[in-house]
KOLTIDO-498202 format. One record per residue (C-alpha): residue number from 1; residue in one letter; x, y, z. Coordinates in steps of 0.5 Angstrom, whole numbers, plus 2048, in hexadecimal, padded with zeros to 3 digits. Layout:
<atoms>
<atom k="NUM" r="A" X="X" Y="Y" Z="Z"/>
...
</atoms>
This chain:
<atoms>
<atom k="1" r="X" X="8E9" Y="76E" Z="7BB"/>
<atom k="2" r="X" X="8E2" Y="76B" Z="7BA"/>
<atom k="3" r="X" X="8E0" Y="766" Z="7B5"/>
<atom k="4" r="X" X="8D9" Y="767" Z="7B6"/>
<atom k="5" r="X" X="8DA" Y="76F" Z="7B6"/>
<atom k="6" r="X" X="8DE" Y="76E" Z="7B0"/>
<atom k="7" r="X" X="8D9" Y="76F" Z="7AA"/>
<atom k="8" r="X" X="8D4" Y="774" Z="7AC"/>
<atom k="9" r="X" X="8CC" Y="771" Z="7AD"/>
<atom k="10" r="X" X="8C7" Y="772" Z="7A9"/>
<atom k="11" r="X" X="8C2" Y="777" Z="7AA"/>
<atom k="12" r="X" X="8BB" Y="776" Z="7AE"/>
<atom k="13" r="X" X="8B7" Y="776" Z="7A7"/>
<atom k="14" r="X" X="8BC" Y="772" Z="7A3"/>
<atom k="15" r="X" X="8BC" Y="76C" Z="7A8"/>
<atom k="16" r="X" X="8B4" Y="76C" Z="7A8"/>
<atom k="17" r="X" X="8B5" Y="76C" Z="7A1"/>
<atom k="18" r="X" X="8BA" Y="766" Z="7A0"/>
<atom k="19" r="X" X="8B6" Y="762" Z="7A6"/>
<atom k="20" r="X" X="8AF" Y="763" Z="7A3"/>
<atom k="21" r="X" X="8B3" Y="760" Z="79C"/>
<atom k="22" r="X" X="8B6" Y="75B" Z="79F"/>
<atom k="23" r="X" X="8AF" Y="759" Z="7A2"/>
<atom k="24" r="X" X="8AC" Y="759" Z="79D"/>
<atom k="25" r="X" X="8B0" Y="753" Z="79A"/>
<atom k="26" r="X" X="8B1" Y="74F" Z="79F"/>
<atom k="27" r="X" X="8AD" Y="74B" Z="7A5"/>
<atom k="28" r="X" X="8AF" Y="747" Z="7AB"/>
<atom k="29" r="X" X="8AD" Y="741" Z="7AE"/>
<atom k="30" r="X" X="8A9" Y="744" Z="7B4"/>
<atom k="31" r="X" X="8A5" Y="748" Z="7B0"/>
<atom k="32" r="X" X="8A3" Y="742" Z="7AB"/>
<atom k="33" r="X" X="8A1" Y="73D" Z="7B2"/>
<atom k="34" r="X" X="89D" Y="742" Z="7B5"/>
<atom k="35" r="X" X="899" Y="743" Z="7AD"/>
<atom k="36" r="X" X="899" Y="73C" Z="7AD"/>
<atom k="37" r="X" X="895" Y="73B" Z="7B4"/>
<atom k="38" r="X" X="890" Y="741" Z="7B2"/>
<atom k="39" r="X" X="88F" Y="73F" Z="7AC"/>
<atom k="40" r="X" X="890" Y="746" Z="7A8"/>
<atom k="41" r="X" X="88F" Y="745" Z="7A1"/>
<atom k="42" r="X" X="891" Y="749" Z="79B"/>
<atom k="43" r="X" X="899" Y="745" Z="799"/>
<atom k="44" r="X" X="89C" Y="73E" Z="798"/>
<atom k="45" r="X" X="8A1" Y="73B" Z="79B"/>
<atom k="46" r="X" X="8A5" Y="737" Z="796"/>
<atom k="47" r="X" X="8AB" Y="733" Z="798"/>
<atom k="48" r="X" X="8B1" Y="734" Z="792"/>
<atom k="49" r="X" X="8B4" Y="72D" Z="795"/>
<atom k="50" r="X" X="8B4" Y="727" Z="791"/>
<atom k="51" r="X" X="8AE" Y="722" Z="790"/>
<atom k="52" r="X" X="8B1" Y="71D" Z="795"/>
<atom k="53" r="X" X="8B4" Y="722" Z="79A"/>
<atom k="54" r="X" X="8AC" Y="725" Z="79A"/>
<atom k="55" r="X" X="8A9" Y="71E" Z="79B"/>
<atom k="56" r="X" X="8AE" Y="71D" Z="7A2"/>
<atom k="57" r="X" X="8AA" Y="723" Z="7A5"/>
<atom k="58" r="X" X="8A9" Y="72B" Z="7A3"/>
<atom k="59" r="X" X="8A5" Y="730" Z="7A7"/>
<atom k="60" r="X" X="89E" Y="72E" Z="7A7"/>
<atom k="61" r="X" X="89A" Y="730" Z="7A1"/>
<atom k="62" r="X" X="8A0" Y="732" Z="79D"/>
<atom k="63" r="X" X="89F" Y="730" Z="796"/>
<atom k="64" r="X" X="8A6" Y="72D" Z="792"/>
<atom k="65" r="X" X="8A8" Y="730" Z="78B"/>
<atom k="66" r="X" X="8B0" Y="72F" Z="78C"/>
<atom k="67" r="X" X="8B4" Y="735" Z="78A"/>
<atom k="68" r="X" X="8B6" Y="732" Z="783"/>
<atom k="69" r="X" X="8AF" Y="730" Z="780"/>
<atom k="70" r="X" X="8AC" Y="738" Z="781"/>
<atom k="71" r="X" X="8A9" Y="739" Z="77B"/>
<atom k="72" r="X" X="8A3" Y="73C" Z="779"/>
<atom k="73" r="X" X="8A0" Y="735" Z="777"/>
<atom k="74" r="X" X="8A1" Y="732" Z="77E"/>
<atom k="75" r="X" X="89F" Y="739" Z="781"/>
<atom k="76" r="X" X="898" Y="73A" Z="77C"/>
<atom k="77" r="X" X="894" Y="737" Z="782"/>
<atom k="78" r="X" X="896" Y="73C" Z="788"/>
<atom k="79" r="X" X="892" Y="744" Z="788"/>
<atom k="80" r="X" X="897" Y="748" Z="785"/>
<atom k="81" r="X" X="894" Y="74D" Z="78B"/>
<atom k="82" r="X" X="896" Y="74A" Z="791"/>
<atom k="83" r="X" X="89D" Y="74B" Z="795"/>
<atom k="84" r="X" X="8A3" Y="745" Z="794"/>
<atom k="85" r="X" X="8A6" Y="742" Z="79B"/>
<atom k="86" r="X" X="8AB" Y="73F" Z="799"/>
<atom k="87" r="X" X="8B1" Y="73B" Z="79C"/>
<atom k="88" r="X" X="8B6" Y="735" Z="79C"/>
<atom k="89" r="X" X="8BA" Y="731" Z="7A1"/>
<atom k="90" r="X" X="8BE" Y="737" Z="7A4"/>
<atom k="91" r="X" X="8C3" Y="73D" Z="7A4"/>
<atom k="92" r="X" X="8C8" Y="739" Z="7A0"/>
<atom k="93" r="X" X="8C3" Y="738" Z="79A"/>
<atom k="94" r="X" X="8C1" Y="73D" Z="795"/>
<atom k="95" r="X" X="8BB" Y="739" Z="792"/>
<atom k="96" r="X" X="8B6" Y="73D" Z="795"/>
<atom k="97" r="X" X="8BB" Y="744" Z="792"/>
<atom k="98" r="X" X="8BA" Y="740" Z="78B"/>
<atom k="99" r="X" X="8B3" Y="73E" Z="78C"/>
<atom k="100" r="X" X="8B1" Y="745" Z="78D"/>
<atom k="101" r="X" X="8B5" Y="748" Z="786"/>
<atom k="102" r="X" X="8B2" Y="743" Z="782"/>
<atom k="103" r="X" X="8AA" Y="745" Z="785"/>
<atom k="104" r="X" X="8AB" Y="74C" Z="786"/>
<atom k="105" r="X" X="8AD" Y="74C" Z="77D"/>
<atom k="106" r="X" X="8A7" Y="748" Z="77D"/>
<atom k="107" r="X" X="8A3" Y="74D" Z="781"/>
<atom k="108" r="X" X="8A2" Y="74B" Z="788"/>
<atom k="109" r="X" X="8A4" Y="74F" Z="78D"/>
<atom k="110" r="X" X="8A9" Y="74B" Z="791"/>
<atom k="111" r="X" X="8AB" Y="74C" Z="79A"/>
<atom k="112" r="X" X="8B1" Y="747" Z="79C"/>
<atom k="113" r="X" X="8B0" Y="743" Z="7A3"/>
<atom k="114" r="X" X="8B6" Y="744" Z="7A5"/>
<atom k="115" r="X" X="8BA" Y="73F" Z="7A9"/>
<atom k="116" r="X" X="8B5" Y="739" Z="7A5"/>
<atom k="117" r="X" X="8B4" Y="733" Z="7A7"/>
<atom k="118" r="X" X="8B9" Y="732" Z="7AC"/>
<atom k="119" r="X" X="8B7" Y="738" Z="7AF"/>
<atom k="120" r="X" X="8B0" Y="735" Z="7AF"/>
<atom k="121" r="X" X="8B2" Y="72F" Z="7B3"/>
<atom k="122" r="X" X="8B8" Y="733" Z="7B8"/>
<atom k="123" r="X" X="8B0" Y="738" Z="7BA"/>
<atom k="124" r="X" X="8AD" Y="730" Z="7BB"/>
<atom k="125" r="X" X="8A8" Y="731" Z="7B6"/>
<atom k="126" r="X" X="8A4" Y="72C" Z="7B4"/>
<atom k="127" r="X" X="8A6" Y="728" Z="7AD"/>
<atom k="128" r="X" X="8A2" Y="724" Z="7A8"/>
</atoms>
């Protein structure tokens, strides 16, 4: 008996539809580096790690808005238009999760990086 074959796979249509869903959510560290060197525009980088955790070294051009202070006050400043990159230290963290509930309430269309910042530097990208 086969626990692959087991539950039946869903269909060509209904595949197509969850991974596009899942796209749209979601980012990874390859496709953010390969933005980041050809300067393509039209989203943020936002770090939802703590203050100090951001000052030891981030993805270059990131902004820092740890996950907890999300609020419209400290959101005011950024075009509301744009897409919200956002990520923490890694799989095991759920900071960029929290981060983006709290923008997409605010408005902002949100993607996760996944893997954060220790896929980040494991791909050896640079910090700041």
């Amino acid at each position: 008996m086969s626990l692959v074959l087991q539950t039946p796979a869903a269909s060509s249509e209904v595949a197509r539809t969850h991974f596009l869903d899942k796209l749209s959510l979601e980012t990874d560290v390859a496709d953010v580096w390969n933005d980041i060197q050809n300067r393509v525009e039209g989203f943020y980088i936002l770090d939802a790690r703590s203050e100090k955790a951001y000052r030891d070294g981030h993805i270059p051009g990131a902004l820092n808005l740890p996950h907890s202070l999300i609020s419209a006050e400290t959101t005011a400043i950024l075009d509301p238009t744009k897409l919200m990159v956002v990520y923490c230290w890694g799989p095991n963290c759920n900071g960029a999760a929290k981060a983006c509930v709290k923008l997409a309430a605010l408005g902002f269309r949100v993607k996760e990086m996944l893997g954060g910042i220790e896929y980040w530097e494991k791909e050896e990208n640079p910090l700041e």
